[in-house]
C-alpha positions, -999 to +999 in steps of 0.1 A: +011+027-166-012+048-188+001+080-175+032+071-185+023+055-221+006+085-229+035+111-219+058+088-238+034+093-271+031+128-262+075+129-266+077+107-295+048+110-320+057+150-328+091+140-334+084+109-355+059+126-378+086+158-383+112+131-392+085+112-416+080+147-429+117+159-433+122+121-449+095+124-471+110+161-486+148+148-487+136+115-506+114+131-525+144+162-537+172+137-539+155+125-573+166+156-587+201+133-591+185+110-617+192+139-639+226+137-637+243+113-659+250+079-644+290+081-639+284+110-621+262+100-594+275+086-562+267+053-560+288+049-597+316+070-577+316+060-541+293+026-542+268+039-521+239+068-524+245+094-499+211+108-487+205+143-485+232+153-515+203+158-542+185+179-514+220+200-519+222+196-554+183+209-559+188+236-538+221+251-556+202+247-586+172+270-574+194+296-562+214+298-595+184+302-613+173+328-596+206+344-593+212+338-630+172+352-641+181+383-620+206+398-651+194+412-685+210+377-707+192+358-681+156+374-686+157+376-722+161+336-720+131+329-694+109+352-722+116+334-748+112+294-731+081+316-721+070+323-755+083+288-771+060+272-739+029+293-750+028+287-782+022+245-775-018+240-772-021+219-737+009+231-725+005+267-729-032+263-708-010+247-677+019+265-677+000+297-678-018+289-649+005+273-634+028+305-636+002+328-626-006+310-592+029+307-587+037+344-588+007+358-571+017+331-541+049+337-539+054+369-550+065+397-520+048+423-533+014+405-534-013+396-507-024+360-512-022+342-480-008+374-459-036+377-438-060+356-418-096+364-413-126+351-394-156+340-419-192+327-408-190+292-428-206+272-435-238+288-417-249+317-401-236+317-368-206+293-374-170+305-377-141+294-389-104+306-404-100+317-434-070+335-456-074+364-478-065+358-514-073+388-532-103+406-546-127+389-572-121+397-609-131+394-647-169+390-651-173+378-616-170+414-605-196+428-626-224+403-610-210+411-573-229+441-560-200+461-527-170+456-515-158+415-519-129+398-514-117+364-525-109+337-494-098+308-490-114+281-465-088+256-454-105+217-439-088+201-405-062+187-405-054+186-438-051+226-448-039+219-488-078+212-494-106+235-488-127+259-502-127+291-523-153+317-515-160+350-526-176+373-493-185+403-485-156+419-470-179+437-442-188+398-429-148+389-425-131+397-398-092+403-394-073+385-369-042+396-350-027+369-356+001+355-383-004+331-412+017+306-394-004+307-362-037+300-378-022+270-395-013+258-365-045+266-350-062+248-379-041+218-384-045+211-345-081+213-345-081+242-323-059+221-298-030+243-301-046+282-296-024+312-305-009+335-278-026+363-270+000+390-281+004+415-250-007+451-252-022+446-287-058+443-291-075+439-325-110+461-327-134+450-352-167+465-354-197+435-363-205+429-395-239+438-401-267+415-386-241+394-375-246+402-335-217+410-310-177+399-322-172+365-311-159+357-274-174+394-273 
């Protein structure tokens, strides 16, 4: 009876957290229909609410944003709801920030979050995952003596907190290994290891008096 209680949990709790998840995302886009005007929505035109239609409707309107910031009349109105936004006190602070995040994360050409690295945290000795974010700037660099790099130290399960550290980027390793498959790695507690990709081998010398590569 336990055998089979357990493989039943092992079937059903994956797929009932992904629909809690995928729930969660459709409820949470179909508000985007409270901005429509009453008479327009489809309970006023059909009786009923019709899940998943705002998840449509917020998609269509992030793609025609894009596609309509991508021409010149487009751009010229971003910069100046850009310039109108940063010219209000608290909201200029927030939005600037906000924006800046924003592009460096999502941005192709950057390399926040493109690679993951192996970090000694948080002791000597102990390692963990972490993801590159960049290199430290502004004053922080002048008090930084070498070569650093800015990383991000993600908690299990829960990989939206963690912590931001600034290394030397002789103490951090790079893995083989894709952004998607350490999340995995991390969220799972180390339960769900990454393949081993065949005939590629990642060759990392030590970092200094750090001892032999781990698993070495």
């Amino acid at each position: 009876m336990r055998k089979y209680f357990i493989t039943g949990l092992l079937v059903l709790v994956p797929l009932a957290i992904t629909l809690w998840v995928l729930n969660l995302i459709i409820g949470t886009m179909d508000q985007s229909l409270l901005l429509l005007p009453e008479q327009w929505r489809p309970k006023a035109l059909l009786g009923h609410d019709i899940p998943g239609l705002g998840t449509i409707l917020t998609l269509l309107v992030i793609f025609l944003t894009g596609l309509a910031t991508r021409n010149f009349i487009g751009r010229q109105i971003v910069q100046v709801w850009e310039a109108v936004l940063t010219r209000i006190p608290v909201v200029s602070s927030i939005y600037s920030s906000v924006k800046q995040v924003s592009d460096t994360l999502f941005s192709s050409s950057g390399n926040a979050f493109r690679k993951a690295l192996l970090v000694q945290y948080p002791r000597q000795g102990s390692w963990t995952i972490a993801f590159l974010t960049g290199i430290p700037g502004g004053d922080v660099k002048n008090h930084l003596a070498g070569d650093y790099v800015s990383v991000y130290v993600p908690t299990t399960p829960n990989p939206t907190s963690g912590f931001f550290l600034m290394l030397p980027r002789a103490d951090t390793i790079e893995l083989d290994m894709s952004v998607d498959e350490a999340l995995k790695y991390i969220v799972s507690m180390g339960v769900v290891a990454p393949e081993q990709l065949a005939g590629r081998k990642l060759v990392v010398d030590s970092p200094p008096g750090t001892g032999p590569k781990p698993g070495a």
